[in-house]
C-alpha positions as CSV (number, residue, x, y, z in Angstrom):
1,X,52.3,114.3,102.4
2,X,54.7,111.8,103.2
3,X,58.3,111.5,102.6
4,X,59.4,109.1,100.0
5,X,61.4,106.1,101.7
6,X,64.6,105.0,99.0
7,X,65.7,101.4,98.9
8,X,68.3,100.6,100.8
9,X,71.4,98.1,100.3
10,X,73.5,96.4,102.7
11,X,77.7,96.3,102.1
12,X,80.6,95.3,104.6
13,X,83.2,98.2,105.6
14,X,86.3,97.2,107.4
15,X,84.2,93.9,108.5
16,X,81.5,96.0,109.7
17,X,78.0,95.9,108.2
18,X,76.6,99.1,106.9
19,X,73.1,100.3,105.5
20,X,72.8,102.7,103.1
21,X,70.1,104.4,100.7
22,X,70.3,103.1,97.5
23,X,72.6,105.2,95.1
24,X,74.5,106.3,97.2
25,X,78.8,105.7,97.0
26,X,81.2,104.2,98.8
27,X,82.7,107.6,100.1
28,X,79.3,108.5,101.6
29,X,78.8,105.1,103.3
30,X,82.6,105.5,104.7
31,X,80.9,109.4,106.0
32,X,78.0,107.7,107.4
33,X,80.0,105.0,109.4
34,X,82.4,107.3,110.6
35,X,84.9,106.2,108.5
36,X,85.7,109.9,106.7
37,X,87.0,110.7,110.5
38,X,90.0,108.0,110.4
39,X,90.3,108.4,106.0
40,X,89.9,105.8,103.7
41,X,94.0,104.7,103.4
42,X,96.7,105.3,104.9
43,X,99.9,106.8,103.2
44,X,103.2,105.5,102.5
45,X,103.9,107.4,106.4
46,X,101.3,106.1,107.5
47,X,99.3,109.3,108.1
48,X,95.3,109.3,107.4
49,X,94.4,110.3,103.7
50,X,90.7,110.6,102.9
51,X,88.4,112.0,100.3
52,X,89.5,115.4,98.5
53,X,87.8,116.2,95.8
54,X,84.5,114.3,95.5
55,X,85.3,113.6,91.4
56,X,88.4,110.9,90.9
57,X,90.9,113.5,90.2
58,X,93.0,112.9,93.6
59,X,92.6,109.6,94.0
60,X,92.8,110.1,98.0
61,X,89.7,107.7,98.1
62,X,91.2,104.1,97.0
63,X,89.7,101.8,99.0
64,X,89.7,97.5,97.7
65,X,86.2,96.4,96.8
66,X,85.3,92.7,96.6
67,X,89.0,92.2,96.1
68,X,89.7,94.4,93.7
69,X,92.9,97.0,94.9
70,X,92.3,101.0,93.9
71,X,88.6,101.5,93.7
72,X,87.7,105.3,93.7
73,X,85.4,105.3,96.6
74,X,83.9,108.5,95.2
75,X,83.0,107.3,91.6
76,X,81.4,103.9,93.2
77,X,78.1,103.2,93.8
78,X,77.1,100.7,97.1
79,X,75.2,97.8,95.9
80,X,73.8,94.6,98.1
81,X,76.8,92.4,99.3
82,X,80.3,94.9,98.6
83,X,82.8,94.0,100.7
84,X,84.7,96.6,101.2
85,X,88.4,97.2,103.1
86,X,90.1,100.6,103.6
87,X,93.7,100.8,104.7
88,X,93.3,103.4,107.1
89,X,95.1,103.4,110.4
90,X,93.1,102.0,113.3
């Protein structure tokens, strides 16, 4: 029996492309790429925030997707062609 391949999309994080299985959210794609390791933002003190909760509530996860500021990176689902800038620290 064979495993069941998912589709897969293609998005822009940080002006690097990632590939990711279909359904999955912008928080996971940030995991995949390594992004979860730096956060997705940085705060007003410029330390690292990332991901808390997994559900919206903390809003630690704004990232700006296709232009638009304060996107929940947990409640967003990848599709073909995001472009998608964090504010982390580099």
């Amino acid at each position: 029996m064979s495993e069941a391949v998912l589709p897969r999309v293609r998005l822009t994080i940080d002006g690097q492309p990632v590939e990711i299985e279909q359904g999955a959210t912008i928080a996971a794609a940030l995991a995949v790429c390594g992004g979860s390791a730096y956060g997705t933002r940085a705060s007003i003190t410029g330390e690292p925030r990332a991901p808390m909760c997994g559900m919206g509530v903390c809003q630690e996860c704004r990232v700006t997707v296709d232009g638009r500021m304060h996107v929940l990176a947990c409640q967003t689902v990848c599709r073909d062609g995001q472009i998608v800038q964090t504010t982390r620290p580099r």
